[in-house]
C-alpha positions, 0 to 999 in steps of 0.5 A, spaced: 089 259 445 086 255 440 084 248 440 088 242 438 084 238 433 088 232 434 086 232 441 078 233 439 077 227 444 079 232 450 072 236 449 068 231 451 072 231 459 069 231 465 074 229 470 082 227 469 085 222 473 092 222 475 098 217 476 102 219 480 110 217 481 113 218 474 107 223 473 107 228 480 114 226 482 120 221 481 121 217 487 127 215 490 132 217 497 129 223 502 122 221 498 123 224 491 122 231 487 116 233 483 117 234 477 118 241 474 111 244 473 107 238 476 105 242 482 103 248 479 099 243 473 095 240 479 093 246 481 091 248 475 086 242 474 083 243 481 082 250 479 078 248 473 072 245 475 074 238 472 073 232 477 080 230 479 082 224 482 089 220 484 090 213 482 096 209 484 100 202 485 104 206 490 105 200 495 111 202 499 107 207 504 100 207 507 096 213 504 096 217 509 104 217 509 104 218 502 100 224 500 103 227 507 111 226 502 106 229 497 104 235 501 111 236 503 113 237 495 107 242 495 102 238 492 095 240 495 091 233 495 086 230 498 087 223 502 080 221 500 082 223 492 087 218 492 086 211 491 091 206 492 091 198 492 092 197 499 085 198 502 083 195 495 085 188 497 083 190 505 076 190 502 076 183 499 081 180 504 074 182 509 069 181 504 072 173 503 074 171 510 081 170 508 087 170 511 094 173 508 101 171 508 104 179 507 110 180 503 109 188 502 113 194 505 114 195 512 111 202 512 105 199 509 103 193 514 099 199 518 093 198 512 092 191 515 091 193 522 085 189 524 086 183 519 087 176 521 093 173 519 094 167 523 094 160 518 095 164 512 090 162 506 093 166 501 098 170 500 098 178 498 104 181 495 106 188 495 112 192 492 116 190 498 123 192 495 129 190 499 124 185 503 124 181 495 129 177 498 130 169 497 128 167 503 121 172 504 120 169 496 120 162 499 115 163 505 111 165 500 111 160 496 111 155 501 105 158 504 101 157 497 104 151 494 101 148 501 094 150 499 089 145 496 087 152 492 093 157 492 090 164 493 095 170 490 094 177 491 099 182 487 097 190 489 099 192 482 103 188 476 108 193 473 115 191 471 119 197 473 118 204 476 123 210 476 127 213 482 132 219 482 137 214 481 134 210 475 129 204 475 127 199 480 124 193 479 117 192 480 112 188 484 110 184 477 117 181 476 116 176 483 109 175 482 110 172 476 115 168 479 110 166 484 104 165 479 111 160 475 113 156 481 106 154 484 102 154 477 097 160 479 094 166 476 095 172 481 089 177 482 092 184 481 089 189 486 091 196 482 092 198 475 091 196 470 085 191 474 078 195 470 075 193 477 080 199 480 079 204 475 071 202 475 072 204 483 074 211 482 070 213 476 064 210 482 068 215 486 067 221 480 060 219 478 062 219 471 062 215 465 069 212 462 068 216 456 068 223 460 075 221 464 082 222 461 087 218 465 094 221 465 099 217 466 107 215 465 105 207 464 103 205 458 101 199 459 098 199 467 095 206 466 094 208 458 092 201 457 088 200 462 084 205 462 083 205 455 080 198 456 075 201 461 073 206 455 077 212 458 082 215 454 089 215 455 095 221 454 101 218 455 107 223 459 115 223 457 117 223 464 118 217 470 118 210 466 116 213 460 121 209 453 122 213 447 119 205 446 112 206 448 111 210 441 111 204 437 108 198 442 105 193 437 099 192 443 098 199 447 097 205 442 096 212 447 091 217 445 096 222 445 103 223 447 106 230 451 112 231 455 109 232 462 104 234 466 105 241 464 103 239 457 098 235 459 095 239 463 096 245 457 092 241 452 085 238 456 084 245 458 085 248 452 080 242 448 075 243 454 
């Protein structure tokens, strides 16, 4: 098969780092479906001697649980391979002696087993789903209008995701709400944040110019990649809008229906 000389900027790839929900899997009730020919696809690039990493905004699971779900779909992945936001923000939590005030997803709250959170002195944010209630949104307020200097932590900013049942809101949309109500700006832990992506790439020991970032997020994962100086295919599956072809600020390196085909075109240019 021969090598597609739009996609020329392939050869030059060492590692691929994968997304995950919209990319692997469509989320939703009894935890998802893959996606037609995902499985196989990740086999595919594990087979081929390419580096491969998972990154994901994925908050409403510890890790552990999560890529149980995945194995059970039939992906073969590594909990050491996958990073998420979570044990991001534990990392600085610990490292600045801060306390938070959680408003995530029940299932989450293991990965902050052995963090202090009595008297609060910033306020971490998850996808916390149900939990987005008016009286949890105000307790959170509470707590950072009531801080001399207000802390927020958002673990990821996306404006909405896909389950099997449509598309859901996002994490982004209250932390805007906070940022709004308390005049701060929220530190996001989690794509498109360069300081995450420049964790798995130490991971892979490589540079950003030998990684390809696959993902269904043009802004969160094409765009912040390509901010990093990695390149950024965009798939047709998860949140994707036929939209996002023509955004006026994030333009994909290239474009391909799933995973299947993008998997297809980094071996075939490799």
């Amino acid at each position: 098969m021969a090598a597609d000389s739009s996609m020329e900027f392939l050869r030059s790839a060492k590692g691929v780092i994968l997304d995950m929900c919209g990319v692997l899997y469509d989320s939703g009730e009894g935890g998802g479906q893959a996606i037609h020919g995902s499985v196989q696809a990740v086999k595919r690039l594990m087979d081929s001697g390419l580096l491969l990493r998972f990154c994901t905004n994925e908050t409403q699971n510890t890790r552990e649980r999560f890529v149980q779900k995945l194995r059970l779909m039939g992906f073969d992945i590594s909990v050491s391979h996958v990073f998420s936001p979570a044990p991001a923000v534990v990392q600085i939590l610990q490292k600045r002696h801060l306390r938070p005030h959680l408003l995530v997803h029940d299932d989450l709250i293991p990965e902050f087993d052995g963090v202090d959170t009595s008297s609060p002195n910033c306020v971490v944010i998850g996808d916390a789903a149900e939990k987005f209630s008016y009286q949890n949104l105000n307790e959170a307020f509470r707590v950072l209008i009531g801080l001399e200097k207000p802390v927020l932590f958002s673990l990821g900013r996306g404006r909405y995701y896909k389950e099997t049942d449509g598309l859901k809101l996002d994490v982004g949309v209250f932390m805007k709400a906070l940022e709004y109500a308390c005049d701060v700006q929220a530190e996001v832990v989690g794509k498109p944040s360069a300081e995450f992506f420049k964790t798995v790439l130490n991971d892979m020991n490589l540079q950003p110019h030998e990684v390809v970032m696959v993902g269904d997020d043009l802004v969160n994962d094409v765009g912040g990649a390509q901010s990093c100086g990695m390149k950024g295919l965009q798939v047709r599956t998860g949140k994707y809008r036929p939209s996002d072809e023509c955004d006026p600020t994030v333009r994909a390196d290239a474009y391909v229906d799933d995973l299947s085909a993008a998997v297809d075109a980094i071996l075939t240019n490799h």
